[in-house]
mmCIF file of the N, C-alpha and C atoms, coordinates in Angstrom:
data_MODEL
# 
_entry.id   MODEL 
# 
loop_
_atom_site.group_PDB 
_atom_site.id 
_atom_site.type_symbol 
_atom_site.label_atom_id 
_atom_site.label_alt_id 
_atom_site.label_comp_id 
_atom_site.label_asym_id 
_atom_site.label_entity_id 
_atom_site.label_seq_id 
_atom_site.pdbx_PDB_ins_code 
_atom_site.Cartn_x 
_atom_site.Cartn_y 
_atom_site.Cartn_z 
_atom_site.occupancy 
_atom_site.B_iso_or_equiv 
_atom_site.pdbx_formal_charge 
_atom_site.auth_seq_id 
_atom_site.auth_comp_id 
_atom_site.auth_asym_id 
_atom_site.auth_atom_id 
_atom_site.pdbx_PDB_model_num 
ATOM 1   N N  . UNK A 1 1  ? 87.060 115.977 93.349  1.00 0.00 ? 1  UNK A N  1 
ATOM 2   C CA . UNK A 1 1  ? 87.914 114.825 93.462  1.00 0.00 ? 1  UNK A CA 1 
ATOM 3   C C  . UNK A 1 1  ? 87.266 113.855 94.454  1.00 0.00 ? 1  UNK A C  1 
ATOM 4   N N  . UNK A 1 2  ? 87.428 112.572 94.367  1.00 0.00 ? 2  UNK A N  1 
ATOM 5   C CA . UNK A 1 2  ? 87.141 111.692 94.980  1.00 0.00 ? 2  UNK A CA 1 
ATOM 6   C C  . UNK A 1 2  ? 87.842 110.870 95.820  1.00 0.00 ? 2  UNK A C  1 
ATOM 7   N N  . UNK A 1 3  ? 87.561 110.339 97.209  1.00 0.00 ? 3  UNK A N  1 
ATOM 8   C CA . UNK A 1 3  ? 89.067 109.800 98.069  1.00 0.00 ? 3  UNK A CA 1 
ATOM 9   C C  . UNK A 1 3  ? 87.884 108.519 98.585  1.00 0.00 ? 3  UNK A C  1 
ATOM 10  N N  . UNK A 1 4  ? 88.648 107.930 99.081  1.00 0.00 ? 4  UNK A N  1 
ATOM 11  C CA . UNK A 1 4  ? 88.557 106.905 99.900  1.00 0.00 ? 4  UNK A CA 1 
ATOM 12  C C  . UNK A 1 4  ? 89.647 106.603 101.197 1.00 0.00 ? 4  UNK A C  1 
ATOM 13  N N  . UNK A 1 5  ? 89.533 106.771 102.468 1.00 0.00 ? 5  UNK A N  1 
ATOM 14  C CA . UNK A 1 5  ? 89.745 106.611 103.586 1.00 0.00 ? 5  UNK A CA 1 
ATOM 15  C C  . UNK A 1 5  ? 89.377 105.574 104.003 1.00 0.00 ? 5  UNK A C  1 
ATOM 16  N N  . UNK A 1 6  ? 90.292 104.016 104.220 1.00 0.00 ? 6  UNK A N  1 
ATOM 17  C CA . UNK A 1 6  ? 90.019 103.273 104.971 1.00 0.00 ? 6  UNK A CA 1 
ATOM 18  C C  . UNK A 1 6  ? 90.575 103.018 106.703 1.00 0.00 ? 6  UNK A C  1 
ATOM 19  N N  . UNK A 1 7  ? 90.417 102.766 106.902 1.00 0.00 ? 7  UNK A N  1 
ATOM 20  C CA . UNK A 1 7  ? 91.161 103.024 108.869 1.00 0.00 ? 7  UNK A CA 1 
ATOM 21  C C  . UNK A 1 7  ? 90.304 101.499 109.493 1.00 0.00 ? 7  UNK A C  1 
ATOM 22  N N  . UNK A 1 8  ? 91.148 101.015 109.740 1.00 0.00 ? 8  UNK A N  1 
ATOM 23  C CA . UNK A 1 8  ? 91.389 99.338  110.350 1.00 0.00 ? 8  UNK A CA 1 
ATOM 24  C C  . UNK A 1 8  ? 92.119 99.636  111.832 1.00 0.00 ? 8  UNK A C  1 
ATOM 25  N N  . UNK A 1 9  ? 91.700 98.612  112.465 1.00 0.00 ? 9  UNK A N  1 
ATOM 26  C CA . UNK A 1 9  ? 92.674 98.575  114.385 1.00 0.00 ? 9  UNK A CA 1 
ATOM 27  C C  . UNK A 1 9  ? 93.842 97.910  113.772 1.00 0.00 ? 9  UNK A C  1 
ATOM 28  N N  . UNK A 1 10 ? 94.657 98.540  114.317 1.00 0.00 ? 10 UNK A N  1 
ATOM 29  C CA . UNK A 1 10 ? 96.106 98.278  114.503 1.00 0.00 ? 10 UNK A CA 1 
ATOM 30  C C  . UNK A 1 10 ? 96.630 96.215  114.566 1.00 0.00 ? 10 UNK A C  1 
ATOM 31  N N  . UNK A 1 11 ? 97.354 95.779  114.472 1.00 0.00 ? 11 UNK A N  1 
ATOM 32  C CA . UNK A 1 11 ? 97.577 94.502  114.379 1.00 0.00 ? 11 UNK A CA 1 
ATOM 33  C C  . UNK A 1 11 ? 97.882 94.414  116.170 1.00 0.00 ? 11 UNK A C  1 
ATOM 34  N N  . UNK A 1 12 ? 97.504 93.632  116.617 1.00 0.00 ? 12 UNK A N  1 
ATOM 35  C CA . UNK A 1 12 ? 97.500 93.522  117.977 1.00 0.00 ? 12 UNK A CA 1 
ATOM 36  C C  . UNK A 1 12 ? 96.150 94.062  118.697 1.00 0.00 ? 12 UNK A C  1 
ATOM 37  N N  . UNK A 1 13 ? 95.432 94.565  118.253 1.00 0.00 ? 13 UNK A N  1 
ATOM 38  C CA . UNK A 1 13 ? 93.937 95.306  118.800 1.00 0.00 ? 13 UNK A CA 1 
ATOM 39  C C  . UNK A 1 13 ? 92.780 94.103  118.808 1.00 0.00 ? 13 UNK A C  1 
ATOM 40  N N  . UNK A 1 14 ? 92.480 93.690  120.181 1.00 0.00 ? 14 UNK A N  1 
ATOM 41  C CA . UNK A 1 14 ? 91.536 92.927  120.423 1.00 0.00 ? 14 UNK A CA 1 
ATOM 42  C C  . UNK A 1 14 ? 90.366 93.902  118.872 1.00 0.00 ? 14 UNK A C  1 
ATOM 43  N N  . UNK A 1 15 ? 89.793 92.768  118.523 1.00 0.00 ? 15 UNK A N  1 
ATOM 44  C CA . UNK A 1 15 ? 88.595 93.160  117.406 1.00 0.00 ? 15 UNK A CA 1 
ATOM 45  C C  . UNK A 1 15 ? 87.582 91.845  117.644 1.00 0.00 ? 15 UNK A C  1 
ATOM 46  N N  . UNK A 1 16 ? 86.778 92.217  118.397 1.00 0.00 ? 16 UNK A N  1 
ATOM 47  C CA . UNK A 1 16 ? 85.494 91.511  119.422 1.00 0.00 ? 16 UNK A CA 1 
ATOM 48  C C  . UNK A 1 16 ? 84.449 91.307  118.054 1.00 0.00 ? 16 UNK A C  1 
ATOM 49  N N  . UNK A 1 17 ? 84.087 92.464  117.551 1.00 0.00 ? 17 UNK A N  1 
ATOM 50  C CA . UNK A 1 17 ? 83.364 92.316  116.573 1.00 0.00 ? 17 UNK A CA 1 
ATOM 51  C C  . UNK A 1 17 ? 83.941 91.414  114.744 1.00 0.00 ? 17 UNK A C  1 
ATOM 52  N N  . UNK A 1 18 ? 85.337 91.853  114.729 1.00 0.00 ? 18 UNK A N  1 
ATOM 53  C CA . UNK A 1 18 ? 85.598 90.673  113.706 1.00 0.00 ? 18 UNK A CA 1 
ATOM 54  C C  . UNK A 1 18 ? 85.447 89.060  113.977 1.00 0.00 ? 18 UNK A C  1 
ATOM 55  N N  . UNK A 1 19 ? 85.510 89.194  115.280 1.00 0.00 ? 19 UNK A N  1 
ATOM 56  C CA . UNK A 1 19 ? 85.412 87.581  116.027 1.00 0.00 ? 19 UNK A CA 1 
ATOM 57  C C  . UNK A 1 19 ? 84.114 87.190  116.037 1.00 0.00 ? 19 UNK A C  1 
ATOM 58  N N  . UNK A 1 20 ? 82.689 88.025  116.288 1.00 0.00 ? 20 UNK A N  1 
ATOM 59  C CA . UNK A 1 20 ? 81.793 87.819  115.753 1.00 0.00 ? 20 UNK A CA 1 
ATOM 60  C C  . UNK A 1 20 ? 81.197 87.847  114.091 1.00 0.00 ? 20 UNK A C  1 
ATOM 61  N N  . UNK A 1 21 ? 81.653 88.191  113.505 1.00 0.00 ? 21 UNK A N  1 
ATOM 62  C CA . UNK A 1 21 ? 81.641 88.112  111.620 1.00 0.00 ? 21 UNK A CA 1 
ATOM 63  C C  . UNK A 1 21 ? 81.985 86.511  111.437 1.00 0.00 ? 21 UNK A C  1 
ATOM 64  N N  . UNK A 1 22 ? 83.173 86.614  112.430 1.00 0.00 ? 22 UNK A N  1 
ATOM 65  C CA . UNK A 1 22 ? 84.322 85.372  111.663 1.00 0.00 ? 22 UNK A CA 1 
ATOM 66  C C  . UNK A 1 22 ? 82.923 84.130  112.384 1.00 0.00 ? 22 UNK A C  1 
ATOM 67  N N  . UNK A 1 23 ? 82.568 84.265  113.654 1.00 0.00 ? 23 UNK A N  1 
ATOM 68  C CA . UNK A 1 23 ? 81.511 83.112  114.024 1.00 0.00 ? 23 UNK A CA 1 
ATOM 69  C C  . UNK A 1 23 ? 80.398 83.339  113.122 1.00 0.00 ? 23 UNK A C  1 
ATOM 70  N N  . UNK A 1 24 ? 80.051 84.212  113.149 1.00 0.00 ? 24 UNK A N  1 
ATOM 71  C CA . UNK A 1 24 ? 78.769 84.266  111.827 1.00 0.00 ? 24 UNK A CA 1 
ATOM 72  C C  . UNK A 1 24 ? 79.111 83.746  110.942 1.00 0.00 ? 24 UNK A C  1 
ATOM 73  N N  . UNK A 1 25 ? 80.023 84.299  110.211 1.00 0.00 ? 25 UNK A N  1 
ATOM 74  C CA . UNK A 1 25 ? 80.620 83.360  108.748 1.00 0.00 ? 25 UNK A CA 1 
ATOM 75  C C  . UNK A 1 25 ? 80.453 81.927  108.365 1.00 0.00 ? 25 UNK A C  1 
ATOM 76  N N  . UNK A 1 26 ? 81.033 81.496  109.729 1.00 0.00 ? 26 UNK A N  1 
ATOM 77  C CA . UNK A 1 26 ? 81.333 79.723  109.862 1.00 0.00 ? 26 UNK A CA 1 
ATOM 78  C C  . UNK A 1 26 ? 79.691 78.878  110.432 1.00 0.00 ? 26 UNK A C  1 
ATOM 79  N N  . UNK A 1 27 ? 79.000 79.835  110.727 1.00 0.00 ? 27 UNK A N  1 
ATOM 80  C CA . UNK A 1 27 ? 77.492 79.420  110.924 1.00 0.00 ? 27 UNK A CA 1 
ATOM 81  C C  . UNK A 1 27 ? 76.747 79.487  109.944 1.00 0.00 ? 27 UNK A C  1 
ATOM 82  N N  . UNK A 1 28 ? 76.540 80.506  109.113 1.00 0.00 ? 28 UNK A N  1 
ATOM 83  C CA . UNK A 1 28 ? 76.640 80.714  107.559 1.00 0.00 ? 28 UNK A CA 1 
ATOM 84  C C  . UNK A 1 28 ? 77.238 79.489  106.898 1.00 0.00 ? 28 UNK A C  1 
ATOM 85  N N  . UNK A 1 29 ? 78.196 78.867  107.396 1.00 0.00 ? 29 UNK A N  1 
ATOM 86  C CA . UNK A 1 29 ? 78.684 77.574  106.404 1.00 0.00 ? 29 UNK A CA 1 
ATOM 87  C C  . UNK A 1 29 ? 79.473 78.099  105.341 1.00 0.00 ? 29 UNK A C  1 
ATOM 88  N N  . UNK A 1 30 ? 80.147 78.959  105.703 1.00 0.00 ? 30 UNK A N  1 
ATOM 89  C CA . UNK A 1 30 ? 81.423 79.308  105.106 1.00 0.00 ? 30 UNK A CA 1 
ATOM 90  C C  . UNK A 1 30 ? 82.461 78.990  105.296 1.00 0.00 ? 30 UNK A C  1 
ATOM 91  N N  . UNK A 1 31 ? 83.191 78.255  104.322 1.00 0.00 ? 31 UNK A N  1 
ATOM 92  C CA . UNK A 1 31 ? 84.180 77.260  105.047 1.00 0.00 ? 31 UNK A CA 1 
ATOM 93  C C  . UNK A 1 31 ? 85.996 78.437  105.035 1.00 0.00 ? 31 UNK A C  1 
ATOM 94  N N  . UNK A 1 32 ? 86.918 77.721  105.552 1.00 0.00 ? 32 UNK A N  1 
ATOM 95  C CA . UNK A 1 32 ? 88.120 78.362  105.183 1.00 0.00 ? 32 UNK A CA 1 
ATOM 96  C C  . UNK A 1 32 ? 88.104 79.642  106.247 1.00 0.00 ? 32 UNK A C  1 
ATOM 97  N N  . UNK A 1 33 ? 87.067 80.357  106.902 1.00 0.00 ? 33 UNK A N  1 
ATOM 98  C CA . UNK A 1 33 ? 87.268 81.889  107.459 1.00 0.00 ? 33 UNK A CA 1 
ATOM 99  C C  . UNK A 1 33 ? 87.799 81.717  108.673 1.00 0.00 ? 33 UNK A C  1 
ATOM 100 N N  . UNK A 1 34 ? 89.039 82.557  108.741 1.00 0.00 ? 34 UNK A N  1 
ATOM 101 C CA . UNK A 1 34 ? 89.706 82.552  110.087 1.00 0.00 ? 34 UNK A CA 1 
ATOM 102 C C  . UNK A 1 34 ? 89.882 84.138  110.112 1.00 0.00 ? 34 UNK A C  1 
ATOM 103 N N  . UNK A 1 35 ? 90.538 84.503  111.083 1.00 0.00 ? 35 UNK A N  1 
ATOM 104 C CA . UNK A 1 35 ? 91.227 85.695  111.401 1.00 0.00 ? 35 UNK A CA 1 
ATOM 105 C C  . UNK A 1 35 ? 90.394 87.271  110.875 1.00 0.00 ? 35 UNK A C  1 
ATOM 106 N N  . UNK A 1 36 ? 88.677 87.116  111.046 1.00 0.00 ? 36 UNK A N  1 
ATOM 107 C CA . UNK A 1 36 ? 88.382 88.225  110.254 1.00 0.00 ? 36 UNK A CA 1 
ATOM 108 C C  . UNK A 1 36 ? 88.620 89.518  111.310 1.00 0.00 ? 36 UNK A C  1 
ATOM 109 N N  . UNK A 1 37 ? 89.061 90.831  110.850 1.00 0.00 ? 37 UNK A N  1 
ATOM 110 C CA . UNK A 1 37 ? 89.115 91.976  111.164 1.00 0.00 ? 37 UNK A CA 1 
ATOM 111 C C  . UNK A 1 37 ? 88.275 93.185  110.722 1.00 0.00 ? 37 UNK A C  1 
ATOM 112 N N  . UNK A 1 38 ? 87.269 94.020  111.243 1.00 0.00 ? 38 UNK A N  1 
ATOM 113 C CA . UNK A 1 38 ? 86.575 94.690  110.596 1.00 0.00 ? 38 UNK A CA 1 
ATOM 114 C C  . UNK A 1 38 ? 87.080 96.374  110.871 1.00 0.00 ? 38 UNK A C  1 
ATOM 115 N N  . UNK A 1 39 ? 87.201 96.923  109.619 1.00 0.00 ? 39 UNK A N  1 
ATOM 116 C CA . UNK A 1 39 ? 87.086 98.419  109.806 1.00 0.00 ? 39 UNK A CA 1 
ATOM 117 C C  . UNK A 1 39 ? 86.109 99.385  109.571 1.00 0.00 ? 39 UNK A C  1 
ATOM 118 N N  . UNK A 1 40 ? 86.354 99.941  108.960 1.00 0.00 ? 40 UNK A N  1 
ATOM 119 C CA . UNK A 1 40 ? 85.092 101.492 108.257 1.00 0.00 ? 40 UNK A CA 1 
ATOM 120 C C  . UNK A 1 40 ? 86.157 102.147 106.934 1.00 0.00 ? 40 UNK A C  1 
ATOM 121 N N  . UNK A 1 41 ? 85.256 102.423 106.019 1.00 0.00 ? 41 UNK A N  1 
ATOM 122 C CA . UNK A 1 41 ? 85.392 102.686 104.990 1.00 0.00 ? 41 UNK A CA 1 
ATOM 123 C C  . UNK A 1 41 ? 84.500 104.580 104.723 1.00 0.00 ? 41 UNK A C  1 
ATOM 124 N N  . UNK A 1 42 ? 85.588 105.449 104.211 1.00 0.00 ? 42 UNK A N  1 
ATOM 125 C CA . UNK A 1 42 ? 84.875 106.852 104.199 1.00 0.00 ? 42 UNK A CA 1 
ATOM 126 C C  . UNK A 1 42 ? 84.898 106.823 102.390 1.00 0.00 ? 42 UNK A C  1 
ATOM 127 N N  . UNK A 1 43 ? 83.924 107.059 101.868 1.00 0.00 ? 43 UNK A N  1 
ATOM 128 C CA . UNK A 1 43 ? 84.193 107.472 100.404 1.00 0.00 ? 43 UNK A CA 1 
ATOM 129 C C  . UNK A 1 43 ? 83.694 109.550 100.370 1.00 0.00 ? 43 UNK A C  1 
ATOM 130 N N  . UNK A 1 44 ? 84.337 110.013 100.140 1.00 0.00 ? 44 UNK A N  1 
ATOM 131 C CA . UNK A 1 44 ? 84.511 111.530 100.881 1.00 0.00 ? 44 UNK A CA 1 
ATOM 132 C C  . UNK A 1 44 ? 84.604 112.269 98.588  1.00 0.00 ? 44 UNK A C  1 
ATOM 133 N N  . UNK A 1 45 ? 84.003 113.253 98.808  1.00 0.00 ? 45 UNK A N  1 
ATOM 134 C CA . UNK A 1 45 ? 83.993 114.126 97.827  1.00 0.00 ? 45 UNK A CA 1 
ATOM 135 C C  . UNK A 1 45 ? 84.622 115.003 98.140  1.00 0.00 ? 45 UNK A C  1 
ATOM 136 N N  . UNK A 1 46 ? 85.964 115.791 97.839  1.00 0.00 ? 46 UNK A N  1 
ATOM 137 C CA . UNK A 1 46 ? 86.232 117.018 97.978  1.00 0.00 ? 46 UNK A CA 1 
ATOM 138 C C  . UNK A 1 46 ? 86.984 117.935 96.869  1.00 0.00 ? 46 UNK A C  1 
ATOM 139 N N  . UNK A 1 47 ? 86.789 118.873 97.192  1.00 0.00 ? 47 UNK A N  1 
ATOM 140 C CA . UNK A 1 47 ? 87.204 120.520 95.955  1.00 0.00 ? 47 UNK A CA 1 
ATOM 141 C C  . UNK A 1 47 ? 88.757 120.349 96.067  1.00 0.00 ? 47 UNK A C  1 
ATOM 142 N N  . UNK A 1 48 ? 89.449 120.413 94.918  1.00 0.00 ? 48 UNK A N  1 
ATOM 143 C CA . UNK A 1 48 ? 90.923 120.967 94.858  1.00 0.00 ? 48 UNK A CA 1 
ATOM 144 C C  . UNK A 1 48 ? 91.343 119.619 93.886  1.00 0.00 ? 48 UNK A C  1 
ATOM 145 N N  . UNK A 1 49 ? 92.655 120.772 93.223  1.00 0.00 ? 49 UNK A N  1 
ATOM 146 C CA . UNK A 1 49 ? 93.249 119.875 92.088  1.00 0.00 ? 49 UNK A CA 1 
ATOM 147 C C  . UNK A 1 49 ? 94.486 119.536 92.499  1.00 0.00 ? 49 UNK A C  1 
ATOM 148 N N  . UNK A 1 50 ? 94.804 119.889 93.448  1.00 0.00 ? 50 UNK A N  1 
ATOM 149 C CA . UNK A 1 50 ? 96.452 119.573 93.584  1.00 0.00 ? 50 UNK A CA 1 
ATOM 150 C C  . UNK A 1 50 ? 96.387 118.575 94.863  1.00 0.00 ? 50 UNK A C  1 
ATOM 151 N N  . UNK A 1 51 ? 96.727 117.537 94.135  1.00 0.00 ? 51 UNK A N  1 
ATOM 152 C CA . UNK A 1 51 ? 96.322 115.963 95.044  1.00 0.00 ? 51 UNK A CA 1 
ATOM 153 C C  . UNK A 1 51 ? 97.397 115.867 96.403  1.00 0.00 ? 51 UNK A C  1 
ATOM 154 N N  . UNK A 1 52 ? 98.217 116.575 96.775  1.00 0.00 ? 52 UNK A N  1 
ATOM 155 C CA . UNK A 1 52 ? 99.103 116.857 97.055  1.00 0.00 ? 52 UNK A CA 1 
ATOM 156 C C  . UNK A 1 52 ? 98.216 117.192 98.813  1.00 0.00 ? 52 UNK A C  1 
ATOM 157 N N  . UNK A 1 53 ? 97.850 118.263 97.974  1.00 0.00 ? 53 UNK A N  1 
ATOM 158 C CA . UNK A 1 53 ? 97.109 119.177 99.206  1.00 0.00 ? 53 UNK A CA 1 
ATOM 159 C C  . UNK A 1 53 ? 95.838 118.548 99.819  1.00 0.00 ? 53 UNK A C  1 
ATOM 160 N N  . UNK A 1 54 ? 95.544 117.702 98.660  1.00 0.00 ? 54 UNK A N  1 
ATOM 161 C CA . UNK A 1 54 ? 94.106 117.032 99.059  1.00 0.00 ? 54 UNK A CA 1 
ATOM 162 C C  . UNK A 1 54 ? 94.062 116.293 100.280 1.00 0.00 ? 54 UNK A C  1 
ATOM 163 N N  . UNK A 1 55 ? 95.500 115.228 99.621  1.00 0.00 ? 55 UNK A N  1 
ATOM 164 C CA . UNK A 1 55 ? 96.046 113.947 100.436 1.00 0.00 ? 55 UNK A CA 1 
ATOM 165 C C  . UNK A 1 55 ? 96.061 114.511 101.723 1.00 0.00 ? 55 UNK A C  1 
ATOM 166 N N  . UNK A 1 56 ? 96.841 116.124 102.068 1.00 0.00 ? 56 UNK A N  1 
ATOM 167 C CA . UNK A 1 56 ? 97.438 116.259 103.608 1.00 0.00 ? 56 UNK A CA 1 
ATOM 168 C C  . UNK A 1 56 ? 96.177 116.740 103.891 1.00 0.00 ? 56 UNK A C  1 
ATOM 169 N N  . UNK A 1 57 ? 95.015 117.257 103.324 1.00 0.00 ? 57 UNK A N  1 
ATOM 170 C CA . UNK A 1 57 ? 93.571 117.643 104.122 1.00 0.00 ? 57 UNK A CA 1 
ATOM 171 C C  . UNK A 1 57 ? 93.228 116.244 104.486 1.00 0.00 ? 57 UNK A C  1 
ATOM 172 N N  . UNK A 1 58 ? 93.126 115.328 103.733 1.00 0.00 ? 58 UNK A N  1 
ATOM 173 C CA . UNK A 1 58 ? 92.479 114.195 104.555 1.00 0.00 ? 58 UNK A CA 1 
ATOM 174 C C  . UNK A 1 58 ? 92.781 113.637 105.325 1.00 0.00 ? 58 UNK A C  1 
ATOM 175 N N  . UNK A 1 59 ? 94.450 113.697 105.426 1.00 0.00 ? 59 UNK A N  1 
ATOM 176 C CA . UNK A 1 59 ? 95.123 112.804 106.505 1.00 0.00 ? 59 UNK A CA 1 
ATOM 177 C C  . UNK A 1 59 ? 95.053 113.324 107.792 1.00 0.00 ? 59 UNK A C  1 
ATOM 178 N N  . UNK A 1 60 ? 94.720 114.650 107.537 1.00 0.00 ? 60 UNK A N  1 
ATOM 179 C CA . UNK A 1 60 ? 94.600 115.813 108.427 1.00 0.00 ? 60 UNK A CA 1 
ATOM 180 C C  . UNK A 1 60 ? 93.234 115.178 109.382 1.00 0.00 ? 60 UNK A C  1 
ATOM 181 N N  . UNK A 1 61 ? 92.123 115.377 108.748 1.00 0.00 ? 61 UNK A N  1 
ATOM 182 C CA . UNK A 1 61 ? 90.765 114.738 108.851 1.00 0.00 ? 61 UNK A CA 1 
ATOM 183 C C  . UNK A 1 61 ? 90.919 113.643 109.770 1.00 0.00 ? 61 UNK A C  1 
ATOM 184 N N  . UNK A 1 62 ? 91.541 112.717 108.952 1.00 0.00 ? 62 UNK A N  1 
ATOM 185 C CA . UNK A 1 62 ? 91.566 111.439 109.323 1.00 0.00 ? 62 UNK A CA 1 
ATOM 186 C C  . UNK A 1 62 ? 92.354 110.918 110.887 1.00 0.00 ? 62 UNK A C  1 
ATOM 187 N N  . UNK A 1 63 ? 93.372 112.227 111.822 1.00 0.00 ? 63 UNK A N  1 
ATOM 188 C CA . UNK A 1 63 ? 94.476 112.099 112.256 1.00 0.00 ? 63 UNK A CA 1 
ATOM 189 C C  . UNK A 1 63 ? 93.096 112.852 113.469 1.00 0.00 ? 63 UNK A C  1 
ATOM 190 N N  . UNK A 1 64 ? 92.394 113.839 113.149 1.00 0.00 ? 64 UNK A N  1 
ATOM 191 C CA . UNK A 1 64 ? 91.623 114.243 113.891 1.00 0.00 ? 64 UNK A CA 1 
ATOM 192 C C  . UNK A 1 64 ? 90.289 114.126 114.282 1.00 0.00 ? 64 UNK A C  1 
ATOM 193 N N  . UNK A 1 65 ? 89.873 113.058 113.123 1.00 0.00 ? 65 UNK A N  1 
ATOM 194 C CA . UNK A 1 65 ? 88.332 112.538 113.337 1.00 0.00 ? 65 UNK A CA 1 
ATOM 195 C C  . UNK A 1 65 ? 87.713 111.130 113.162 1.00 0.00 ? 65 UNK A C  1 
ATOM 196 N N  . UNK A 1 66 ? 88.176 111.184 111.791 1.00 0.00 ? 66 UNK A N  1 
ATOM 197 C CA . UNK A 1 66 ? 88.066 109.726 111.124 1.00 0.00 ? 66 UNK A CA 1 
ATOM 198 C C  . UNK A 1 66 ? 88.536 108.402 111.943 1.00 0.00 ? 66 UNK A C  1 
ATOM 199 N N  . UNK A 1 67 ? 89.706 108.600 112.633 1.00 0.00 ? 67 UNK A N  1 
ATOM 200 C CA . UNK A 1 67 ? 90.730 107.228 113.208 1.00 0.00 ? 67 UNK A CA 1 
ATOM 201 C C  . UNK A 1 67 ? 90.961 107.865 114.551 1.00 0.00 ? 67 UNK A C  1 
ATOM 202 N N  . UNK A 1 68 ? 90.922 106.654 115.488 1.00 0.00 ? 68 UNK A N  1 
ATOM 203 C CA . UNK A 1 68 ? 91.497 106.629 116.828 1.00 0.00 ? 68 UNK A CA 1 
ATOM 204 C C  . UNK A 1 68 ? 93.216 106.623 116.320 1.00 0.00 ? 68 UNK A C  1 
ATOM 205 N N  . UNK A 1 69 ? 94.111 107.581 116.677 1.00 0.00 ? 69 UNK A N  1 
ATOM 206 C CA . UNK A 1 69 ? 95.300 106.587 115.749 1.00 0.00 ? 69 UNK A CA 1 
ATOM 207 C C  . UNK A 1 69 ? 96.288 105.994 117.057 1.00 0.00 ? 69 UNK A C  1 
ATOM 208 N N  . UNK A 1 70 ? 95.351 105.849 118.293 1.00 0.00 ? 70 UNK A N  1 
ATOM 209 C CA . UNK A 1 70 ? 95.952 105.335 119.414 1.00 0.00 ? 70 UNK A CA 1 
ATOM 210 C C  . UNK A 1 70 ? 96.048 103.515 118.725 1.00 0.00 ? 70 UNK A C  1 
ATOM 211 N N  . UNK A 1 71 ? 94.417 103.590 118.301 1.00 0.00 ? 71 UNK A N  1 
ATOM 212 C CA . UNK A 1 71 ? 94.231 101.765 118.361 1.00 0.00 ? 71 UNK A CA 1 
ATOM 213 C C  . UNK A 1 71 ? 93.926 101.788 116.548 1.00 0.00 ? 71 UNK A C  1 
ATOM 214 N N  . UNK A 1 72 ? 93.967 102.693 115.891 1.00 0.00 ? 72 UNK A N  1 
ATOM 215 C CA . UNK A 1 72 ? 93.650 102.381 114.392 1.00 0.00 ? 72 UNK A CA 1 
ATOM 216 C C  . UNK A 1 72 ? 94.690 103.158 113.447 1.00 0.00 ? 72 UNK A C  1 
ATOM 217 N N  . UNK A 1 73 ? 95.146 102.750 111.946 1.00 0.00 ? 73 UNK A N  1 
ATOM 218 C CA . UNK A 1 73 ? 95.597 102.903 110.963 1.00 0.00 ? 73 UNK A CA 1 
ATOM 219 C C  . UNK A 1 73 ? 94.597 103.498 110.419 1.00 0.00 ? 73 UNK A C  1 
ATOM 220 N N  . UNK A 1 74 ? 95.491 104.741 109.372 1.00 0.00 ? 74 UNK A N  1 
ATOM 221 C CA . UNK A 1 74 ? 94.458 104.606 108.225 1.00 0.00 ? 74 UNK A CA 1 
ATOM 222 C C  . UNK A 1 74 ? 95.332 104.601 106.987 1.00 0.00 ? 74 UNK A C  1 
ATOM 223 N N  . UNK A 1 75 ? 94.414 104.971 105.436 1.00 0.00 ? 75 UNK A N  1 
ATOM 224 C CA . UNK A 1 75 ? 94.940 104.594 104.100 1.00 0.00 ? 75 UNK A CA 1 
ATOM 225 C C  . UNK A 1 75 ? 93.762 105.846 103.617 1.00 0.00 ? 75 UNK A C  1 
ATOM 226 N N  . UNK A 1 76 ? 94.540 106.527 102.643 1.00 0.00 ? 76 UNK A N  1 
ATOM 227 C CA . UNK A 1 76 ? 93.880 107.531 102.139 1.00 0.00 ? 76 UNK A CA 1 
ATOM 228 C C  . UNK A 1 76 ? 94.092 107.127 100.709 1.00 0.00 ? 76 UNK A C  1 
ATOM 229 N N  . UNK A 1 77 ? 93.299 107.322 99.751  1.00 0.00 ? 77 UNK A N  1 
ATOM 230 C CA . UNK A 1 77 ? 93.598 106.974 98.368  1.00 0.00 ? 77 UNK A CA 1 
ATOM 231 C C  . UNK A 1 77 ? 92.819 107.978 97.380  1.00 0.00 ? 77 UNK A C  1 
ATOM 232 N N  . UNK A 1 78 ? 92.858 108.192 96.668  1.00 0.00 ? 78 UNK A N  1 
ATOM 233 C CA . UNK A 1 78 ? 92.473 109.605 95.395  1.00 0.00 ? 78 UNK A CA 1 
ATOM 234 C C  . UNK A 1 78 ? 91.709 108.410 94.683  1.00 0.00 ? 78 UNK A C  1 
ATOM 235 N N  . UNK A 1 79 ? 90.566 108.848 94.167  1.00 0.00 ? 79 UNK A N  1 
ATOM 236 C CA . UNK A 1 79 ? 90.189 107.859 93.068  1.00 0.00 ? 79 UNK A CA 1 
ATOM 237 C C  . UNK A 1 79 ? 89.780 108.807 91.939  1.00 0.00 ? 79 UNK A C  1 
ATOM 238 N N  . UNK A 1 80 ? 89.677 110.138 91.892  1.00 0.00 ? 80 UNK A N  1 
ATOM 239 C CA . UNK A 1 80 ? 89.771 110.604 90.990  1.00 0.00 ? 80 UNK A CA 1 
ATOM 240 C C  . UNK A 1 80 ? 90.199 112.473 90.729  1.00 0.00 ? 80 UNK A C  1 
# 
């Protein structure tokens, strides 16, 4: 099975480095970019059919490795 784990800072979390994207962007000559926020993206392979169980291994993962969950969210998703 296949997952995807995304984990973003929390709304209120200084993000120093989206503030640099967002100045890059607009130096780049990209017009319209405000407010960028950057996270990390896990695309993860794992064994088991019962999505159920999958979901609470990753969140599991994710609660203990993947995400600060002081200053970050995450989103777990099955893709197959």
């Amino acid at each position: 099975m296949k997952a995807r784990v995304t984990v973003t800072l929390k709304s209120g979390i200084l993000d120093p480095q989206g503030k640099a994207i967002e100045g890059a962007l607009k130096t780049l000559g990209v017009k319209g970019v405000s407010n960028v926020r950057q996270g990390k993206v896990f695309d993860i392979e794992i064994k088991g059919k019962d999505r159920k169980a999958v979901t609470a291994a990753l969140k599991a993962a994710a609660d203990k490795l993947l995400a600060n969950t002081v200053i970050e969210n995450y989103d777990v998703k099955l893709l197959k």
